[in-house]
C-alpha positions, -999 to +999 in steps of 0.1 A: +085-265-115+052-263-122+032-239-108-006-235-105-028-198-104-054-190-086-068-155-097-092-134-084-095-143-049-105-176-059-091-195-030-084-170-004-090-130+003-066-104+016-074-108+051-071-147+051-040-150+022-012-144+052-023-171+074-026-195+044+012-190+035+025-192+072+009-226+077+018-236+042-019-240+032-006-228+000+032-224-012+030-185-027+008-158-021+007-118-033-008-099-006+002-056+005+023-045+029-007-037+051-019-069+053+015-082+067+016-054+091-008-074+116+021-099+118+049-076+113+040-043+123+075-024+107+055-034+075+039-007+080+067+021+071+052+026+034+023+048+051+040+068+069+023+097+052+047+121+029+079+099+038+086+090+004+086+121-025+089+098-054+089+065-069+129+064-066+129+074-032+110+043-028+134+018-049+168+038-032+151+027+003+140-007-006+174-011-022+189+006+000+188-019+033+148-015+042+145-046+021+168-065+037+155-057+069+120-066+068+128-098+044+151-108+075+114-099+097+098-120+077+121-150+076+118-153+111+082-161+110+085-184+083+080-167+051+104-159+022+100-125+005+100-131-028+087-100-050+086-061-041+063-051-062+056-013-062+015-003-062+022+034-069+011+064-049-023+062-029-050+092-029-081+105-018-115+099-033-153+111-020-183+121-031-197+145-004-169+177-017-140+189-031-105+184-005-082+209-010-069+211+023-071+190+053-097+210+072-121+196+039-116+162+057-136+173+090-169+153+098-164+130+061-160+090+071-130+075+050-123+039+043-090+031+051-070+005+044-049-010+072-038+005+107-011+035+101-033+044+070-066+050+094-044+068+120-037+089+086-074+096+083-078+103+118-050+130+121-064+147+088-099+153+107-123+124+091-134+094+105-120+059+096-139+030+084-126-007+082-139-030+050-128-050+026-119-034-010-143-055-029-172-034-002-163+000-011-185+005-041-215-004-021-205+013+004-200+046-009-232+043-036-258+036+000-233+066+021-224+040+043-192+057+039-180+089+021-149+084+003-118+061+008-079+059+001-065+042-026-039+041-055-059+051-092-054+025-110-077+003-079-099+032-080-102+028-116-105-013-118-130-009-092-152+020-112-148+042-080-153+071-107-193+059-107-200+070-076-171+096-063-170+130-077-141+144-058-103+133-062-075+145-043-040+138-054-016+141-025+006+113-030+006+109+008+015+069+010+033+043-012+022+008-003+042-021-015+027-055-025+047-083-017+048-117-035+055-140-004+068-176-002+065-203+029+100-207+040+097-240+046+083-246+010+111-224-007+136-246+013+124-280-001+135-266-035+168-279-053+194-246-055+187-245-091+153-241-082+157-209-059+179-195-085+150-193-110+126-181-086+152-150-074+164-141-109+129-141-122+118-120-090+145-096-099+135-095-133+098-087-123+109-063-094+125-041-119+096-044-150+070-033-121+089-001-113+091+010-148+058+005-156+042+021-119+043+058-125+030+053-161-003+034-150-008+059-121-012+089-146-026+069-167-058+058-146-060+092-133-065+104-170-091+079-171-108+088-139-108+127-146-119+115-183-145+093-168-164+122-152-142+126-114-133+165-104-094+165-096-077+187-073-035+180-071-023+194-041+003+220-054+037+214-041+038+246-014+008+236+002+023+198+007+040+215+043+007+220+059-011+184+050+029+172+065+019+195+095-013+177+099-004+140+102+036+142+114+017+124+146+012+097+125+053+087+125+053+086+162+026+060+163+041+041+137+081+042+159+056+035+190+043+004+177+071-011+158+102-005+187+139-004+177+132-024+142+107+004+131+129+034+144+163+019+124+140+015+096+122+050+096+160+069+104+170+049+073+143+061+052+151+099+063+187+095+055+182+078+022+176+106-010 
């Protein structure tokens, strides 16, 4: 096989990358789990805020049948699942204060990044703001907006640290990425084919994950090193910012039906 890049959003953006791989206007794309949400809304079970407690919660519940359940969603709109790869915990970034708890968040306008993860923002008290990622900078340096949510090492890539003071670790969400396949494409292949593609997506599931938790402290050494004021939300006080947005699971089982609901008792019964 041979198989040609496209970097950089060079042919297509977040918001248009889905559409692209459903009508096979290209054969693979890499796009997160909130993106797919429009299409899939179950997608959406990464934010669910302070559902997973740490990176192996998340592999033991992908592992663990979640995976299989929303690559069968995704199959029956025409697209293979071909890569879970983990983008670490997401946090909070601003430059108006510092967020300790979520009172801090009242009257501040957040950029979110998908649905569940603006009902997030709404339940902590701030208002939510809809843009694309490559916007935020710009939007933050003119106060178009005051802070957004993100993992560090996007905050970091994106030199977030110029123009937001204030970071808040609360390890409230962990979005996947998935690298995605047209079905009908993946089919066409010879069996020998698909094997290389799943053994090498197995291969790269597993190099991701070790690597995750390593490049999220590292970017947050080079955030805090790079001028931002940090505040990690200490582990007793992680019950009242659970308080605060537990409405946030009901939307998420109200929008997705029986799917959603199997998939969010599954996450709560897997350690």
């Amino acid at each position: 096989m041979e198989i040609q890049f496209y970097p950089a959003g060079q042919l297509l953006t977040d918001k248009t990358m889905n559409d692209a791989i459903l009508t096979g206007g290209i054969d693979i794309g890499l796009n997160s789990t909130a993106m797919w949400a429009s299409v899939i809304p179950a997608m959406e079970i990464f934010d669910v805020p302070f559902l997973f407690p740490s990176y192996e919660k998340v592999k033991n519940v992908i592992d663990g049948g979640v995976g299989d359940l929303l690559n069968n969603e995704m199959e029956k709109i025409g697209v293979k699942a071909l890569i879970w790869a983990d983008y670490g915990f997401v946090q909070y970034a601003n430059n108006v204060r510092p967020i300790k708890t979520p009172a801090d968040f009242k009257g501040l306008k957040i950029r979110g990044y998908g649905e569940l993860p603006s009902e997030t923002i709404k339940a902590l008290g701030a208002a939510p703001v809809t843009m694309s990622s490559s916007e935020m900078y710009m939007a933050v340096q003119r106060r178009t907006i005051d802070g957004l949510t993100s993992g560090t090492p996007a905050m970091y890539e994106r030199k977030m640290h110029e123009v937001n003071k204030y970071l808040t670790i609360t390890n409230h969400a962990f979005p996947e990425f998935l690298v995605a396949m047209n079905l009908e494409s993946f089919n066409e292949l010879s069996d020998a084919q698909k094997k290389v593609l799943e053994d090498v997506a197995a291969e790269i599931t597993e190099e991701i994950r070790a690597k995750t938790k390593a490049e999220d402290e590292r970017n947050l050494k080079l955030l805090q090193d790079n001028g931002m004021e940090v505040y990690v939300v200490p582990a007793e006080e992680i019950g009242k910012w659970v308080t605060a947005t537990e409405s946030v699971a009901d939307i998420y089982i109200k929008r997705t039906g029986e799917i959603g609901q199997k998939i969010y008792d599954l996450c709560k019964s897997i350690k």
